[in-house]
ROKOL-80594 format. One record per residue: chain; residue number from 1; residue in three letters; x, y, z of N, C-alpha, C in turn. Coordinates in steps of 0.2 Angstrom, whole numbers. Layout:
+-------+-----+------+-------+-------+-------+-------+-------+-------+-------+-------+-------+
! kette !  nr ! rest !   n_x !   n_y !   n_z !  ca_x !  ca_y !  ca_z !   c_x !   c_y !   c_z !
+-------+-----+------+-------+-------+-------+-------+-------+-------+-------+-------+-------+
!     A ! NUM !  ALA !     X !     Y !     Z !     X !     Y !     Z !     X !     Y !     Z !
...
+-------+-----+------+-------+-------+-------+-------+-------+-------+-------+-------+-------+
# end
This chain:
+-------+-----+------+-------+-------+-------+-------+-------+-------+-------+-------+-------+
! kette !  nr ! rest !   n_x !   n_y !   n_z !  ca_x !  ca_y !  ca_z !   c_x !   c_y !   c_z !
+-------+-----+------+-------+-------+-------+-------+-------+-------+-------+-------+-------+
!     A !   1 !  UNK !    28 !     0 !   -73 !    26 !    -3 !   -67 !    25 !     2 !   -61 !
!     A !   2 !  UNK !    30 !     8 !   -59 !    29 !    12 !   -53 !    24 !    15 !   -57 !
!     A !   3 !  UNK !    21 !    19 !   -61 !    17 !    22 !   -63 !    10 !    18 !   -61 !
!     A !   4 !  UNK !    11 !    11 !   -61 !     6 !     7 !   -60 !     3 !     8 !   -51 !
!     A !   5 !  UNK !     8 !     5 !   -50 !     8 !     9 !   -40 !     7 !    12 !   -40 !
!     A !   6 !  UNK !     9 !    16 !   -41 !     6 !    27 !   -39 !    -1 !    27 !   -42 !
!     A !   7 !  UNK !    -5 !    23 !   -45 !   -10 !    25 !   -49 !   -15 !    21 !   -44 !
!     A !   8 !  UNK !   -12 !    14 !   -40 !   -15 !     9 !   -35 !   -15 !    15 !   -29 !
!     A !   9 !  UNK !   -12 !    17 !   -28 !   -11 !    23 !   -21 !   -15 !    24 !   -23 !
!     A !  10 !  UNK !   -16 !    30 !   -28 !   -20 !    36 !   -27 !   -27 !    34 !   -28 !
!     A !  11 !  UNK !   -29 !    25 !   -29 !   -37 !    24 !   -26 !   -37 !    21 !   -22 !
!     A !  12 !  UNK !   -32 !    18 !   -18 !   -30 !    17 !   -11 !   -32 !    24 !    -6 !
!     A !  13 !  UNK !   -29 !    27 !   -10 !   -32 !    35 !    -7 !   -39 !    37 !    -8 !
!     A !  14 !  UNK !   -42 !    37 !   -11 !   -46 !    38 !   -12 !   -51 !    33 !   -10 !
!     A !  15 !  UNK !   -53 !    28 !    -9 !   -55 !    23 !    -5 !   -55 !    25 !     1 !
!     A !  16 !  UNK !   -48 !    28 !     4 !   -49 !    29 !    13 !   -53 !    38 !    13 !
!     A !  17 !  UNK !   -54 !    39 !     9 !   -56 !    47 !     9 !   -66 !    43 !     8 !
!     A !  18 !  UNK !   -68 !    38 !     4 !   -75 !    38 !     4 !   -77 !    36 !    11 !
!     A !  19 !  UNK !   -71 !    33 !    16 !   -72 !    29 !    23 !   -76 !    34 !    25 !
!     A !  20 !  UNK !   -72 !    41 !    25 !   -75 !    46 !    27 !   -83 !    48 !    27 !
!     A !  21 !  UNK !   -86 !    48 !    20 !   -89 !    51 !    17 !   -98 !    45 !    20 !
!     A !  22 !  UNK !   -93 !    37 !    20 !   -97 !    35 !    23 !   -95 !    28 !    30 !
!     A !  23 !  UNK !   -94 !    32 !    37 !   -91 !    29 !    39 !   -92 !    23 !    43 !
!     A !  24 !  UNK !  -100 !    18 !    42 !  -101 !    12 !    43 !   -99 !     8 !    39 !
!     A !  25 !  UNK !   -94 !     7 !    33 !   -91 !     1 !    30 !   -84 !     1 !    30 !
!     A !  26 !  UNK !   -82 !     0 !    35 !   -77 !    -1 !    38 !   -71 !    -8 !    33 !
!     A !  27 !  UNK !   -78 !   -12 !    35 !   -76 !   -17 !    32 !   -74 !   -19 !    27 !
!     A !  28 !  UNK !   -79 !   -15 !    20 !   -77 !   -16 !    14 !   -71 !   -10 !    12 !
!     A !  29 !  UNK !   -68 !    -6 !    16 !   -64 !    -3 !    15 !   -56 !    -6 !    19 !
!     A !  30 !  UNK !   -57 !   -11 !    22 !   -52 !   -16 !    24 !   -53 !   -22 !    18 !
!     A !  31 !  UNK !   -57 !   -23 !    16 !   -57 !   -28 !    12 !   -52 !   -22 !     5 !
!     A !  32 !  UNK !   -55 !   -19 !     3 !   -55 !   -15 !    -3 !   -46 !   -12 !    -2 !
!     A !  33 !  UNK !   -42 !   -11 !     4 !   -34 !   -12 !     5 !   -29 !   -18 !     3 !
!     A !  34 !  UNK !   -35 !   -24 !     5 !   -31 !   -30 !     3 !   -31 !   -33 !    -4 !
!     A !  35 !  UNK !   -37 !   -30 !    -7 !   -37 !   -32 !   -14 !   -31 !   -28 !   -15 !
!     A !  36 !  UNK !   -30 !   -20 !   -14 !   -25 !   -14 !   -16 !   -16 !   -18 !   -15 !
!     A !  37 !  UNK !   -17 !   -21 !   -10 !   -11 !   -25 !    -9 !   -11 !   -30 !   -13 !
!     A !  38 !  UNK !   -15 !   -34 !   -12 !   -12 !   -42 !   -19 !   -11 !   -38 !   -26 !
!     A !  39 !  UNK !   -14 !   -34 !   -28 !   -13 !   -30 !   -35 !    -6 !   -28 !   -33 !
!     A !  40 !  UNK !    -3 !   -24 !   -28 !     3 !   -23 !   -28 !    10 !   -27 !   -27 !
!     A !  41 !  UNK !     7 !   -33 !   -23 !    12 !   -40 !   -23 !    12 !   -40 !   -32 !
!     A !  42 !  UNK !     8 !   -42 !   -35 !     6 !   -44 !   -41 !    14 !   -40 !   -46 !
!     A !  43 !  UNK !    13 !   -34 !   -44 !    16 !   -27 !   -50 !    22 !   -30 !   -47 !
!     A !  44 !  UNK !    25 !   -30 !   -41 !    31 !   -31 !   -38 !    33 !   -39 !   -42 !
!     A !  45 !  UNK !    32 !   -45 !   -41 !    34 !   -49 !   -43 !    34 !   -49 !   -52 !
!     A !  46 !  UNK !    28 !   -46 !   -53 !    31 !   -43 !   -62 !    37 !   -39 !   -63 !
!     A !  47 !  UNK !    41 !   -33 !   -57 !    43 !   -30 !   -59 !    51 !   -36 !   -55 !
!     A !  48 !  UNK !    52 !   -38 !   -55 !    57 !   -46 !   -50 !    62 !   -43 !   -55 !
!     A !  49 !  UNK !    62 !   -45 !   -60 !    67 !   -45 !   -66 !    71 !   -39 !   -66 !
!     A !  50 !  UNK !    69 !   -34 !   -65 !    75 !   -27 !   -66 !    75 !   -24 !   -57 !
!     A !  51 !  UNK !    74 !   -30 !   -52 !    77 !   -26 !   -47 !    83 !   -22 !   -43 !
!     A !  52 !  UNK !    88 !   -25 !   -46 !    92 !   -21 !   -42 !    97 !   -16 !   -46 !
!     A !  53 !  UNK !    99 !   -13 !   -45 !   104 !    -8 !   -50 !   111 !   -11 !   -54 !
!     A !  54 !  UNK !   114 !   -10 !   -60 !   117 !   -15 !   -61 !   125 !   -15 !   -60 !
!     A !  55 !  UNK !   126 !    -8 !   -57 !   131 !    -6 !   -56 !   131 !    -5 !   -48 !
!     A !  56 !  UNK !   135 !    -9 !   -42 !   134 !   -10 !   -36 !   141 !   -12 !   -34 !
!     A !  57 !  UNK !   142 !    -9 !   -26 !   149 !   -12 !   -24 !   147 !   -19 !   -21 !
!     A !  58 !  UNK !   154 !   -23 !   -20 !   155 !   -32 !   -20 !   151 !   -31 !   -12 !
!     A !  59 !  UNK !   144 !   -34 !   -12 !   140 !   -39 !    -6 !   138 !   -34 !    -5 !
!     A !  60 !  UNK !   132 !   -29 !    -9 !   129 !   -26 !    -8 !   123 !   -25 !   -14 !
!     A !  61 !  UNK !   120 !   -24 !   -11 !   113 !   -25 !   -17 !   107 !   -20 !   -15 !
!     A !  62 !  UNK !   107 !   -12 !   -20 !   104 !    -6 !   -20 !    99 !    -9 !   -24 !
!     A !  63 !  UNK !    93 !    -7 !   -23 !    88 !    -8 !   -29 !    87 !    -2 !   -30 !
!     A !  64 !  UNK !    82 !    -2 !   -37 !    84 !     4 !   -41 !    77 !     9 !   -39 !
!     A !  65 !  UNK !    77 !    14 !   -40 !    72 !    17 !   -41 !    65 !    15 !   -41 !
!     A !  66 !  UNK !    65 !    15 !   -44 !    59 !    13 !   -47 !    55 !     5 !   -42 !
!     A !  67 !  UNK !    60 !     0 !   -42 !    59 !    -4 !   -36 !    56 !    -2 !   -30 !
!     A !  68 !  UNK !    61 !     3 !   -28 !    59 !     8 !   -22 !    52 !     9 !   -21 !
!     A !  69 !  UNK !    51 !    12 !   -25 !    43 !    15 !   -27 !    39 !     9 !   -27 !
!     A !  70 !  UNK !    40 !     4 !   -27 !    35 !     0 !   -29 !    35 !    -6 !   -21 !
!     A !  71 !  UNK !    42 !    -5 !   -19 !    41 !    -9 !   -12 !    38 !    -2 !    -8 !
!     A !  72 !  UNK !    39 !     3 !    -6 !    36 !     8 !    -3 !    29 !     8 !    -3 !
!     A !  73 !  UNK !    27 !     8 !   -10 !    20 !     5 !    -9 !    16 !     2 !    -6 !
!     A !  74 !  UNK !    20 !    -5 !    -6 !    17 !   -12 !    -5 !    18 !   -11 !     5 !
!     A !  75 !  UNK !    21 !    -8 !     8 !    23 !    -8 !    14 !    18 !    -3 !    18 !
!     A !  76 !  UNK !    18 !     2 !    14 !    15 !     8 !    17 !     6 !     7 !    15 !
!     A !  77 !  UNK !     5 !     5 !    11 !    -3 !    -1 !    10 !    -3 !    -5 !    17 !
!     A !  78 !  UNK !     3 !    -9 !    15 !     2 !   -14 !    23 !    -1 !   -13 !    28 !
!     A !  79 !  UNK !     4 !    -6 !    31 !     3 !    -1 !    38 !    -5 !     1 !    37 !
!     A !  80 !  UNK !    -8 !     4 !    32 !   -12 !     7 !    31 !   -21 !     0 !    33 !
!     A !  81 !  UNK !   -15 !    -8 !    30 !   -23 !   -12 !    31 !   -21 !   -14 !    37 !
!     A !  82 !  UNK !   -15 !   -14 !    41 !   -16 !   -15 !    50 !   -20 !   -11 !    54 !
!     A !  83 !  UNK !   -19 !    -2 !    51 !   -24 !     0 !    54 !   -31 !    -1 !    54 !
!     A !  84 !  UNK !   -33 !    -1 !    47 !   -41 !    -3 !    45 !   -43 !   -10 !    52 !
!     A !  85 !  UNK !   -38 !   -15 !    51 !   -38 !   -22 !    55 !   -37 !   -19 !    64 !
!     A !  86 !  UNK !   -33 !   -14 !    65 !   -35 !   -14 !    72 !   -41 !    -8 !    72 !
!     A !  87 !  UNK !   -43 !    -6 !    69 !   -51 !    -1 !    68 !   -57 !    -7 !    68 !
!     A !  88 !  UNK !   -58 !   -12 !    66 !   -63 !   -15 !    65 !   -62 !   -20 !    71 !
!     A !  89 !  UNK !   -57 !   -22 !    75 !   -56 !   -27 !    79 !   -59 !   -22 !    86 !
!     A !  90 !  UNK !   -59 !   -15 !    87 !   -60 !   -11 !    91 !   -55 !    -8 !    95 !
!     A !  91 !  UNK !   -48 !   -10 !    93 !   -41 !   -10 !    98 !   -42 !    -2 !    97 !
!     A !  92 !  UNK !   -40 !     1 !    93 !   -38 !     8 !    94 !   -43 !    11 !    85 !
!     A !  93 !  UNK !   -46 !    17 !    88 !   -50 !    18 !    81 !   -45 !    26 !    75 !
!     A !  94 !  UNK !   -39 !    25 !    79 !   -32 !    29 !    75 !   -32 !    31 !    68 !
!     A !  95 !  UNK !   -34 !    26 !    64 !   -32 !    27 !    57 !   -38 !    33 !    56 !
!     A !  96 !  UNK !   -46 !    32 !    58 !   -52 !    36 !    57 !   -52 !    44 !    61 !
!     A !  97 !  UNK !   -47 !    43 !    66 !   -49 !    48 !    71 !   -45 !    57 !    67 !
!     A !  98 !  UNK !   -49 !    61 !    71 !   -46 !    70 !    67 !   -50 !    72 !    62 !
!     A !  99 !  UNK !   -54 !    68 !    60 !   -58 !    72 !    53 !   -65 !    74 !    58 !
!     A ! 100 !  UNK !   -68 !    78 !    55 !   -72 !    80 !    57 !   -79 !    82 !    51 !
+-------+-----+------+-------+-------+-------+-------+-------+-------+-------+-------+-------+
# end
């Protein structure tokens, strides 16, 4: 399942690199973040079952690796579709701007 994330990333990435290549579809590139994020809600709630590590001290709960990786995905997507959202709403064009 993290192998699953990191493979959702890198056409997450790759979706914000064609923004570039064609910069009036803003929009289907904010649509095309949030499908990226329900597919990783999706991997997360499949991965529920092994989250947290199973040796832990009393009132404390580490999750494991590999969890890690898969909520970091889902969070760091997140950040990435509020930008696309305040790019398309006109508030700041941040996420787009420095390429040349």
């Amino acid at each position: 399942m993290p192998i699953l994330a990191i493979i959702l990333d890198l056409i997450a990435f790759g979706g914000y690199f064609l923004q570039h290549l064609y910069p009036g579809h803003y929009g289907l590139g904010f649509i095309f973040q949030l499908v990226v994020i329900a597919l990783l809600v999706l991997v997360t709630k499949k991965f529920y079952q092994r989250e947290f590590a199973g040796t832990r001290p009393t009132g404390y709960r580490y999750p494991t690796i590999r969890f890690s990786v898969i909520l970091l995905s889902v969070l760091i997507n997140g950040m990435v579709a509020v930008l696309y959202l305040l790019n398309l709403l006109g508030i700041t064009p941040l996420v787009f701007t420095g390429w040349h």
